[in-house]
MARMARZA-845833 format. One line per field, with one value per residue (C-alpha): x, y, z; residue in three letters; residue number from 0. Coordinates in steps of 0.2 Angstrom, whole numbers. Layout:
N
east	[X,...]
north	[Y,...]
up	[Z,...]
code	[Ala,...]
pos	[NUM,...]
//
This chain:
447
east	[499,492,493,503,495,495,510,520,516,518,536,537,534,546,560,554,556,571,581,601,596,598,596,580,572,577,571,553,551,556,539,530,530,522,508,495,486,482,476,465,459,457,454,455,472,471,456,466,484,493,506,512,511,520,535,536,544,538,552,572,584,601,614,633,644,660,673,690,704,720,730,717,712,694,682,664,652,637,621,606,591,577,559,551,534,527,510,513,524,537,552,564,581,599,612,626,642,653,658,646,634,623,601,598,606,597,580,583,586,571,560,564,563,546,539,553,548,528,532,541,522,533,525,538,539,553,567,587,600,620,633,648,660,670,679,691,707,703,706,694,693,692,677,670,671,662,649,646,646,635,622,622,612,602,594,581,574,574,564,557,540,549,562,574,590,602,617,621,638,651,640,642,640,656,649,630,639,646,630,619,634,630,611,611,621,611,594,597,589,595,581,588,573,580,593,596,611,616,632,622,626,617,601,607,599,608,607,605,625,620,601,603,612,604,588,593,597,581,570,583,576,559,559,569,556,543,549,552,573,581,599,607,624,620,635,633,643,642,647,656,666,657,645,633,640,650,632,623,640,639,620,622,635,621,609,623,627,645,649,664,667,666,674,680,681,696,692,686,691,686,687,679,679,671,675,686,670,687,699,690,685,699,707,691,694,712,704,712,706,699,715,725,712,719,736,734,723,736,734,713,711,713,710,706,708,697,684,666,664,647,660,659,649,634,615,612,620,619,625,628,639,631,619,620,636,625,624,613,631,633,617,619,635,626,612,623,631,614,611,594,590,598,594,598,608,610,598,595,611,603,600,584,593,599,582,573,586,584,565,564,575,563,577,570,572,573,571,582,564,560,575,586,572,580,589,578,566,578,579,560,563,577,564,552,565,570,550,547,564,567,585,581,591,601,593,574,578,587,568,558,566,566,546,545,556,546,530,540,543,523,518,527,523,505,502,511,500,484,487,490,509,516,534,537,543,547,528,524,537,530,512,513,520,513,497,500,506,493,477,486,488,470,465,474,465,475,493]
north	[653,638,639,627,612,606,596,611,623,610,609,628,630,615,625,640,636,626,635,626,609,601,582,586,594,581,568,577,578,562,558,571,567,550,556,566,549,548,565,563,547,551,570,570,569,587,594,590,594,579,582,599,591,577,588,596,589,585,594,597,598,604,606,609,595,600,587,587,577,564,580,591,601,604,603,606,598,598,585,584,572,575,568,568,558,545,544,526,523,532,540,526,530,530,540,548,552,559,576,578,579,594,598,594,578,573,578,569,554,556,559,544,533,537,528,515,511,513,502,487,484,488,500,513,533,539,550,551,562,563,574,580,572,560,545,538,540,546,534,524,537,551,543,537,556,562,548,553,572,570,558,570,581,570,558,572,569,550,534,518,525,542,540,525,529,517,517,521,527,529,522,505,492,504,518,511,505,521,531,516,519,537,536,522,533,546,538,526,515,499,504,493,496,516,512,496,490,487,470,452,451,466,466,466,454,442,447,466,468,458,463,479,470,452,460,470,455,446,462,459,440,446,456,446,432,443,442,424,425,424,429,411,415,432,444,457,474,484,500,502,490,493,484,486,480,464,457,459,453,437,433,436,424,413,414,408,424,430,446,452,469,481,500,510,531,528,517,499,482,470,451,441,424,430,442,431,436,429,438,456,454,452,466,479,472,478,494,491,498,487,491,479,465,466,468,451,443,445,440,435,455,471,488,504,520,534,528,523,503,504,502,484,475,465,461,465,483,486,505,503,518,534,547,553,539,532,544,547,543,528,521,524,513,499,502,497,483,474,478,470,473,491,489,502,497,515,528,538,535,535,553,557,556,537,535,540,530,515,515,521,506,494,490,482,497,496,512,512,516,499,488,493,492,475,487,495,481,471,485,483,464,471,482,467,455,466,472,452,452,438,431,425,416,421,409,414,431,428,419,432,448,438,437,457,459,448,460,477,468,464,480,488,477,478,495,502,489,497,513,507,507,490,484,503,499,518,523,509,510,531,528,512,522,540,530,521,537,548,538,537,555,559,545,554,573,588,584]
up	[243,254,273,280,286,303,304,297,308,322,316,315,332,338,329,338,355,353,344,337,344,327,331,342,326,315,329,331,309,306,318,313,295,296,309,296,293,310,312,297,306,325,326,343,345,338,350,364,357,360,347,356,371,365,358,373,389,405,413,407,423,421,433,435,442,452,454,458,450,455,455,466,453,451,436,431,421,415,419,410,413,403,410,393,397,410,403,402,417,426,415,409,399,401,405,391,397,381,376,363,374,376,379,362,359,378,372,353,366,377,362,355,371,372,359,360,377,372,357,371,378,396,408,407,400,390,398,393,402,406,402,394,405,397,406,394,399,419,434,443,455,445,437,454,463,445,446,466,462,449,457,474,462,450,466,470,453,453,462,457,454,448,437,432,422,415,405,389,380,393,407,409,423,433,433,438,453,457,456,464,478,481,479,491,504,503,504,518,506,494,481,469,455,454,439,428,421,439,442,444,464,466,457,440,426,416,398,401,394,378,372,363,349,353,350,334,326,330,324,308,306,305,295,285,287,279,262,264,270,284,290,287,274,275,273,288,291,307,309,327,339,357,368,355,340,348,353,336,329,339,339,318,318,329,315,302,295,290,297,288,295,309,314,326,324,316,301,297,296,282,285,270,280,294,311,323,337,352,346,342,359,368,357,364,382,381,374,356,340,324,316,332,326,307,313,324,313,299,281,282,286,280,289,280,288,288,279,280,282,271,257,261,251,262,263,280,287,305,311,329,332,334,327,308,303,288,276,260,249,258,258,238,240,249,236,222,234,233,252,258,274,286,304,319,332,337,340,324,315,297,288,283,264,269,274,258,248,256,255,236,235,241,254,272,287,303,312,329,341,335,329,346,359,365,377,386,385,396,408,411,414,427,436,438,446,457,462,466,474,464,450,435,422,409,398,403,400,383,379,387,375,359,364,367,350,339,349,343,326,324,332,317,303,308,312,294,283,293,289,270,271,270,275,279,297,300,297,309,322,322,322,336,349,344,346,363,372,363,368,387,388,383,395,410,405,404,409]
code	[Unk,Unk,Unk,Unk,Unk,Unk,Unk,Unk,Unk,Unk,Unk,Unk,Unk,Unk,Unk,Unk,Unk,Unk,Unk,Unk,Unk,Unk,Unk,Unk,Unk,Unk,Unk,Unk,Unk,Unk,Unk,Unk,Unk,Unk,Unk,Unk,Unk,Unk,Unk,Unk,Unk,Unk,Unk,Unk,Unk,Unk,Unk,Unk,Unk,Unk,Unk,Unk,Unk,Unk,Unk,Unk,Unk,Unk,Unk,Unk,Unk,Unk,Unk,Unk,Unk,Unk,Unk,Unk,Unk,Unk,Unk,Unk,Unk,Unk,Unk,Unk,Unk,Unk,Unk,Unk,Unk,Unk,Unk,Unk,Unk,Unk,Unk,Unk,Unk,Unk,Unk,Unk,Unk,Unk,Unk,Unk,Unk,Unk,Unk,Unk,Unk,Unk,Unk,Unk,Unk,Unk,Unk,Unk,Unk,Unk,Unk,Unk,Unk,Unk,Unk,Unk,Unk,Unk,Unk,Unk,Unk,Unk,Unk,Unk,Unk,Unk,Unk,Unk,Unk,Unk,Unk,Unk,Unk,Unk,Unk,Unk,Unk,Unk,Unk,Unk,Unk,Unk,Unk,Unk,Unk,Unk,Unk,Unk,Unk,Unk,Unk,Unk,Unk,Unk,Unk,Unk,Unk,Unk,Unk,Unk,Unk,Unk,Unk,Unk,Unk,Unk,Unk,Unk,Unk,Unk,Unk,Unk,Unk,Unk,Unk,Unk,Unk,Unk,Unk,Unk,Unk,Unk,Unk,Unk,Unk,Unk,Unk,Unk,Unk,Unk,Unk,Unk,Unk,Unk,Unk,Unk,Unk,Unk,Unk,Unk,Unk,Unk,Unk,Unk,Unk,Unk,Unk,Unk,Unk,Unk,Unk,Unk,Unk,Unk,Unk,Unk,Unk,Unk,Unk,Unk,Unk,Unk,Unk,Unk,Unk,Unk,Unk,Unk,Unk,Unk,Unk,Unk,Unk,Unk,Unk,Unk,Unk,Unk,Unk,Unk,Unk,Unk,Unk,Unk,Unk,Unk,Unk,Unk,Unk,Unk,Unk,Unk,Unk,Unk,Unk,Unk,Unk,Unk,Unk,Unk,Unk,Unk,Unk,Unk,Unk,Unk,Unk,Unk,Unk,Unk,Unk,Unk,Unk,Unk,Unk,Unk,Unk,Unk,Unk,Unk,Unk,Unk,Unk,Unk,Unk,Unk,Unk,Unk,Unk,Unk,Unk,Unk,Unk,Unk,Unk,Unk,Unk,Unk,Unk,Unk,Unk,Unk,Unk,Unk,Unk,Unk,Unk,Unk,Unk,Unk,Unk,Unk,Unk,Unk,Unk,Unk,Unk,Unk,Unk,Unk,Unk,Unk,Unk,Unk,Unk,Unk,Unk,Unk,Unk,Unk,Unk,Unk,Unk,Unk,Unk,Unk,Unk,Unk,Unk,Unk,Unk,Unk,Unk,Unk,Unk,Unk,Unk,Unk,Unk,Unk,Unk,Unk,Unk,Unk,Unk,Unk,Unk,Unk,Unk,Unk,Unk,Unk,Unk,Unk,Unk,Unk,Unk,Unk,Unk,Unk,Unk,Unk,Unk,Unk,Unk,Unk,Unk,Unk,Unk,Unk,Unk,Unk,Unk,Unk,Unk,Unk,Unk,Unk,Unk,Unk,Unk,Unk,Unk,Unk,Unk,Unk,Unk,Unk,Unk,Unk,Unk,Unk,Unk,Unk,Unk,Unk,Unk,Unk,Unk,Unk,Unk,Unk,Unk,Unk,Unk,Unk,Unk,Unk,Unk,Unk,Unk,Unk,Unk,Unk,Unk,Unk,Unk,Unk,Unk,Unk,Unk,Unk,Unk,Unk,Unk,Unk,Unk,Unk,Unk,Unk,Unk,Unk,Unk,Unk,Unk,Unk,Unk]
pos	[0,1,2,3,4,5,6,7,8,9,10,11,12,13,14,15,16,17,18,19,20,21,22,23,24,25,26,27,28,29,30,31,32,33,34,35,36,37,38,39,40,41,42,43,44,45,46,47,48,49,50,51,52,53,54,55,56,57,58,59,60,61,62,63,64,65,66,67,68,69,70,71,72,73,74,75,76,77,78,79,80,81,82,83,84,85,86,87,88,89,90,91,92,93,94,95,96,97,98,99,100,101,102,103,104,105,106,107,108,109,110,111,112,113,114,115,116,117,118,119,120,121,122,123,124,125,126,127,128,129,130,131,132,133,134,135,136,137,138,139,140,141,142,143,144,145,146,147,148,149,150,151,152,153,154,155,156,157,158,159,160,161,162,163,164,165,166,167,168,169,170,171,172,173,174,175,176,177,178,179,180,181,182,183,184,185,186,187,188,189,190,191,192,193,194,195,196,197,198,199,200,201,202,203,204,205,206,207,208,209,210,211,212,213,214,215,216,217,218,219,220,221,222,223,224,225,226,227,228,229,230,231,232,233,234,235,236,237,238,239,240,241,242,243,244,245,246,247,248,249,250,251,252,253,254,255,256,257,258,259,260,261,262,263,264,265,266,267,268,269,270,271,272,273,274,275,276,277,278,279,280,281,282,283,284,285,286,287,288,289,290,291,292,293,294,295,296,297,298,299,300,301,302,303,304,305,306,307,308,309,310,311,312,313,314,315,316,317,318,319,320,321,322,323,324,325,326,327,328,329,330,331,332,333,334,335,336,337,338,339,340,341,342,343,344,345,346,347,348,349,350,351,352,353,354,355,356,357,358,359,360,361,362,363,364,365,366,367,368,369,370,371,372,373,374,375,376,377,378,379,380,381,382,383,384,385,386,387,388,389,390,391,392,393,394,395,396,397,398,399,400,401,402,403,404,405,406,407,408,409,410,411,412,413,414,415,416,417,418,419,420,421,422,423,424,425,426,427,428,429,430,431,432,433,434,435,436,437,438,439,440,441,442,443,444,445,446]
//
């Protein structure tokens, strides 16, 4: 029997020390996987065991968060925030605020970050936290004593140099203000570059809401471009309704595509002729499901319950929902649909079998560390206004993330033909950042 070669046994002792934390493991393999060539390549990386390190957090915090309710009773939580490197700057990821929420999920997130942040070209470390509070259907109140409770413990950990959260599912622009709130009463300080994502009037950049999906959809267009296409008549599908999803619907629609269907947890809605981009938001401001948007659009849609939208047949498939949605039987059904280009709106939300597919396919992939970096890469633009004190507009800092995207894009395509993989942006988007936080690691000695 051979021994196992590096990368497996790196992978062996990953699933040691963090045992049941599923969507971490398959987060640190999907990596590991594409690295040997590099290894082979730069052996140095291995001398000074940048890969453990690497898979290894800087530091995991954890802490309960009491709170009571309208009624007076009292409830407890559980925070997270995972510092998970700041070789190239300080720690930068949002905050998660669901029931799903557990360590693994956190340290799937802040794994990810980090070579999504490396990959922007922005001065920031990857780092993810939250917890398993959920704020649908609690008051305002409720969800501000929760936000103030659990920033009373989280702003020990946190600082402008230190660490810089931001939101992510069920922390939006509200519950920003809440915690900014609290950390600013308990600092005597208006540090507004210690979280992004914050409202316009108070240090918040314009754009910020829209550039997750603004900036998947322009990754989406250049990669498009490589094979001579571009989005223009495209038939588009996203999975999800939220923040996310109605952004890439809209700059899609931009770009003269036609996206004809979206979802929610409880099925999808097709629309041949086009999504009505007004009235499915008005319908998600009012906190209605897709199947309200069929119901007012009336004859021109259709909703189907409990089913997976990829049924729909498209050329351009953007998951936006959540992790593991895109599955190896649907990325066969959007195979056979004649499906060119998959792009990830949401962090890991292809199966490594959906992945495999695709590529065997010959079908364009995105992976969400590159295609989604539109994010994050506007909360670095956030930092720098509010470091020079200074309010940019929207429309500066629309051009100034389509510049770092078409960068991430580059990076990608670049970096997977170098290492004798062409078009395989998942090969690129790994190895670019492995490689940008690797060589700053061995830079900065024995950390």
């Amino acid at each position: 029997m051979e021994p196992p070669s590096r990368i497996e046994s790196l992978y062996a002792a990953v699933l040691r020390r963090n045992p049941g934390e599923k969507e971490f493991h398959q987060a640190v393999r999907e990596v590991l996987e594409t690295l040997q060539p590099v290894l082979d390549r730069h052996p140095h990386y291995a001398d000074t065991a940048v890969v453990e390190r690497l898979c290894e957090p800087e530091r995991q915090i954890v802490f309960r968060v009491p709170w009571a309710d309208d009624r007076g009773r009292v409830h407890v939580n559980r925070g997270f925030r995972v510092e998970f490197n700041s070789a190239i700057g300080p720690y930068k990821g949002g905050l998660r605020f669901h029931p799903s929420v557990n360590l693994g999920i956190v340290k799937f997130l802040g794994f990810e970050q980090t070579l999504k942040n490396a990959l922007t070209g922005k001065p920031i470390g990857g780092a993810k936290g939250g917890s398993d509070f959920d704020p649908k259907g609690r008051s305002e109140a409720e969800v501000m004593r929760f936000c103030q409770s659990f920033m009373t413990e989280l702003y020990r950990h946190l600082g402008e140099y230190t660490d810089i959260p931001a939101g992510d599912i069920g922390v939006g622009t509200r519950e920003i203000g809440y915690l900014f709130g609290q950390y600013r009463r308990i600092t005597n300080r208006f540090e507004s570059g210690v979280l992004t994502g914050k409202g316009i009037g108070w240090g918040g950049a314009p754009g910020r809401p829209e550039a997750t999906g603004y900036g998947l959809v322009v990754f989406t267009q250049q990669m498009l471009s490589t094979r001579g296409d571009s989005l223009d008549g495209k038939r588009v599908v996203v999975s999800g309704a939220g923040n996310v999803a109605l952004h890439a619907i809209e700059k899609a629609r931009d770009l003269g595509a036609v996206v004809v269907a979206c979802s929610d947890s409880r099925g999808y809605v097709v629309d041949p002729k086009g999504l009505d981009l007004d009235l499915l938001k008005e319908v998600r401001e009012a906190r209605g499901r897709v199947e309200e948007y069929a119901e007012r659009r009336g004859a021109d849609a259709r909703f189907v319950a409990d089913a997976p939208v990829w049924q729909v047949p498209c050329e351009v498939a953007l998951p936006c929902a959540t992790q593991n949605e895109l599955t190896a039987r649907d990325a066969g059904e959007l195979i056979r649909n004649g499906v060119l280009a998959v792009a990830e709106g949401a962090n890991m939300p292809t199966t490594p079998g959906a992945v495999e597919l695709l590529r065997e396919a010959g079908v364009l992939f995105a992976p969400g560390k590159a295609a989604n970096a539109g994010g994050v890469a506007t909360s670095a633009l956030e930092m720098q206004q509010n470091a020079s004190r200074d309010s940019w507009t929207f429309e500066y800092t629309e051009q100034r993330l389509e510049e770092i995207m078409r960068h991430v894009h580059d990076t990608c395509f670049e970096t997977a033909q170098r290492y004798g993989h062409p078009g395989d942006y998942r090969v690129g988007a790994n190895i670019a950042g492995f490689e940008l936080v690797a060589d700053a690691m061995v830079a900065q000695g024995l950390i």
